[in-house]
C-alpha positions in Angstrom: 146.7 127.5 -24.1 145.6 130.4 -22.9 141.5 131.2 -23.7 141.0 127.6 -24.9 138.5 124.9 -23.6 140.6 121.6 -22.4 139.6 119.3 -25.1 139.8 122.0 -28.1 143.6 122.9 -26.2 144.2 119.2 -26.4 143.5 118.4 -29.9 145.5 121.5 -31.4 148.3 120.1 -28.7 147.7 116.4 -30.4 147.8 117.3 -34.1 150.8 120.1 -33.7 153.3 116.5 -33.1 152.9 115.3 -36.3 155.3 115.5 -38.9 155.5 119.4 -40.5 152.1 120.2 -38.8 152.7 123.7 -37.2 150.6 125.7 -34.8 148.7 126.9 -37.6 147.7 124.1 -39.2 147.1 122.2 -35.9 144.3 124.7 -35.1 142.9 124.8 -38.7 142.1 121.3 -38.4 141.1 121.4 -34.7 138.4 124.1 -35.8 137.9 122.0 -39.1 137.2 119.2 -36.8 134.6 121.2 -34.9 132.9 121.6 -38.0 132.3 118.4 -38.8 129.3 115.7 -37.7 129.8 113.0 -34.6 129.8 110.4 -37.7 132.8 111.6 -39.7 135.1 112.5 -36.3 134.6 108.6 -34.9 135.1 107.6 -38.3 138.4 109.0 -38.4 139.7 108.1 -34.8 138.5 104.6 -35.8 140.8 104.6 -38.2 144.0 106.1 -36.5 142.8 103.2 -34.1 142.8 100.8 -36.7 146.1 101.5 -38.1 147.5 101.2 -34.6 145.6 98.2 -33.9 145.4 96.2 -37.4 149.2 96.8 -39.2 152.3 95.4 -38.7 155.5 94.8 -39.9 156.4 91.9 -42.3 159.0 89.6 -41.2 160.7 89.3 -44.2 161.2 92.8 -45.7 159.9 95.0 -42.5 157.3 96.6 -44.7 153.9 97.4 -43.3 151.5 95.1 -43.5 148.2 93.5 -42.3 148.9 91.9 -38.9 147.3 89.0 -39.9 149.4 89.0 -43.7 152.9 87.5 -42.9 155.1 87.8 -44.9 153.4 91.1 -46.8 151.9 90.6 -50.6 155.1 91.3 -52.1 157.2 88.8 -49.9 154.8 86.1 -50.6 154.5 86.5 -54.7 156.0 83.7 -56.1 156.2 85.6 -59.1 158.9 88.1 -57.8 162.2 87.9 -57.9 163.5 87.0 -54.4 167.5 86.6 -56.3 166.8 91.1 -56.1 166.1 93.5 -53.6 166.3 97.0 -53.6 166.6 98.9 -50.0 164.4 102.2 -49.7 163.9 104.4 -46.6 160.2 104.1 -46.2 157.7 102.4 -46.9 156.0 105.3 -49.2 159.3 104.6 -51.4 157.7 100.6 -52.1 154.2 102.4 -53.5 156.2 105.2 -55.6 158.8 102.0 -57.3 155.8 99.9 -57.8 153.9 102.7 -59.4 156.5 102.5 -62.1 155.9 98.2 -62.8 159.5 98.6 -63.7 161.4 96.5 -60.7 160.0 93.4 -60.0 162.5 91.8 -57.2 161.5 91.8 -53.4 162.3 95.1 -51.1 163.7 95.6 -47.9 162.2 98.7 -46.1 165.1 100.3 -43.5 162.5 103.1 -41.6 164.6 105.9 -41.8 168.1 107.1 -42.8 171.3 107.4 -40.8 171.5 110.9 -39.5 174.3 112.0 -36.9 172.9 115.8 -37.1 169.4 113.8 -35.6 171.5 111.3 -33.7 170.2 108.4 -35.7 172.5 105.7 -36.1 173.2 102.5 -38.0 171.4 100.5 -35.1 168.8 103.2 -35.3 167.9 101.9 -38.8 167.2 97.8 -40.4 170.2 97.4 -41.6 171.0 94.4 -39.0 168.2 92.7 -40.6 169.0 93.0 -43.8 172.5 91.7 -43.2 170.5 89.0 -41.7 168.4 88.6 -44.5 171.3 88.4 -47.2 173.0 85.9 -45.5 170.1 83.0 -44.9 170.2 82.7 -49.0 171.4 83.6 -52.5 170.9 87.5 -53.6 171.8 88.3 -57.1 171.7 92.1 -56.5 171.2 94.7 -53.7 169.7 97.8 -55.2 170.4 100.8 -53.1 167.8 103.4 -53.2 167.9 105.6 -50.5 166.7 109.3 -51.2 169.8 111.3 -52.9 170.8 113.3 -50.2 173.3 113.2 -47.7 171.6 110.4 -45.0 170.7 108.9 -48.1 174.0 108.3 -49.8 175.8 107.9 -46.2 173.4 105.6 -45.8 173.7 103.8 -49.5 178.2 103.6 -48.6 177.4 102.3 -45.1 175.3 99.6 -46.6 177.6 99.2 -49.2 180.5 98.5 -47.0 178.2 95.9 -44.6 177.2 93.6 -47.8 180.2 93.6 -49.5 181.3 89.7 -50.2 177.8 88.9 -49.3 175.9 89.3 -52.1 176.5 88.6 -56.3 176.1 92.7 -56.6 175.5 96.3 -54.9 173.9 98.8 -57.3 173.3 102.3 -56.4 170.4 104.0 -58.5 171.4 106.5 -61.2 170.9 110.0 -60.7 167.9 110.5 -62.6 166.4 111.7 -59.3 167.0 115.3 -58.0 169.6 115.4 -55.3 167.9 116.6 -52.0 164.2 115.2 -53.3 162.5 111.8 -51.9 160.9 109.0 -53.7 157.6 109.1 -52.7 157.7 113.0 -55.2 159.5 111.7 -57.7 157.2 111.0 -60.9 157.1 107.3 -62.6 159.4 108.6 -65.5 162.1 109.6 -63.4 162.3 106.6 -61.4 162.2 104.7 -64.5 165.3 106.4 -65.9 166.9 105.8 -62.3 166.1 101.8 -62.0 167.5 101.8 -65.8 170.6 103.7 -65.3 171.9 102.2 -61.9 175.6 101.0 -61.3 177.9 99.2 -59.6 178.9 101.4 -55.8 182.0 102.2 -56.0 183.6 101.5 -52.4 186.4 103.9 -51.2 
């Protein structure tokens, strides 16, 4: 960049690939950084190191957890259901359901959506191991809760169609949530009303 020092260049060229971070905002926090002491900068680049470094995925439900924590808290409460277990996108999804104390099976987390627009595909997705999962033991109920958009609900029928015969029962959550919202906005009363209101996917 023209007029820039290497390492200022570097960071606005670092923070400007996250996720909805623009070239604005990416040199706002450079220049924010700048501002700051030695202290609080290694603090936070020992953390992005740490979260490289220190988290994994459990081997169970492909959550995130400590590297050292297999299977993840949930997975290993004996005081869930493991006969339930409702499918979300992301991992934020598990912290915005268990905000609510209203589901108390297991989850499985699938990291993403299928997308053709973004050329994301099924293998693109967990659904393998969730097919995987099913089929080693005895599940009660599947709760499909994708986001209710479009990758959402093609991903909720694709899903649908891959357990069918393999488990007791496929639920879709209600529409209580707005369609084109995601689950980590929703508030606790909404997903309540969604968890409560779910039914049976209804396979073409």
């Amino acid at each position: 960049m023209a007029g820039l020092i290497a390492p200022v260049a570097r960071l606005i060229e670092e923070f400007g690939k996250l996720p909805g971070v623009g070239q604005k905002t990416a040199q706002r926090l450079t220049y924010h950084m700048l501002r700051t002491s030695a202290e609080e900068a290694r603090a936070l680049a020992a953390a992005l190191v740490a979260v490289k470094e220190q988290v994994g995925y459990c081997s169970v439900c492909c959550n995130i957890t400590e590297r050292d924590v297999d299977p993840c808290s949930i997975c290993g409460d004996a005081r869930r259901d493991a006969l339930r277990i409702c499918v979300v996108e992301e991992p934020l999804d598990v912290l915005a359901i268990e905000r609510t104390g209203e589901f108390h099976g297991r989850y499985h987390v699938l990291h993403g959506a299928i997308s053709p627009m973004d050329g994301i595909g099924p293998e693109r997705i967990r659904a393998r191991e969730l097919v995987l999962r099913v089929s080693d033991q005895e599940i009660d109920e599947v709760i499909l809760a994708t986001n209710p958009n479009l990758e959402g609900e093609a991903t909720a029928m694709y899903l649908a169609d891959l357990l069918s015969g393999k488990v007791g029962s496929v639920t879709r959550i209600a529409r209580g949530l707005p369609v084109g919202g995601d689950l980590e906005y929703a508030d606790d009363v909404t997903l309540i009303r969604s968890f409560q209101g779910r039914r049976q996917v209804e396979r073409a």
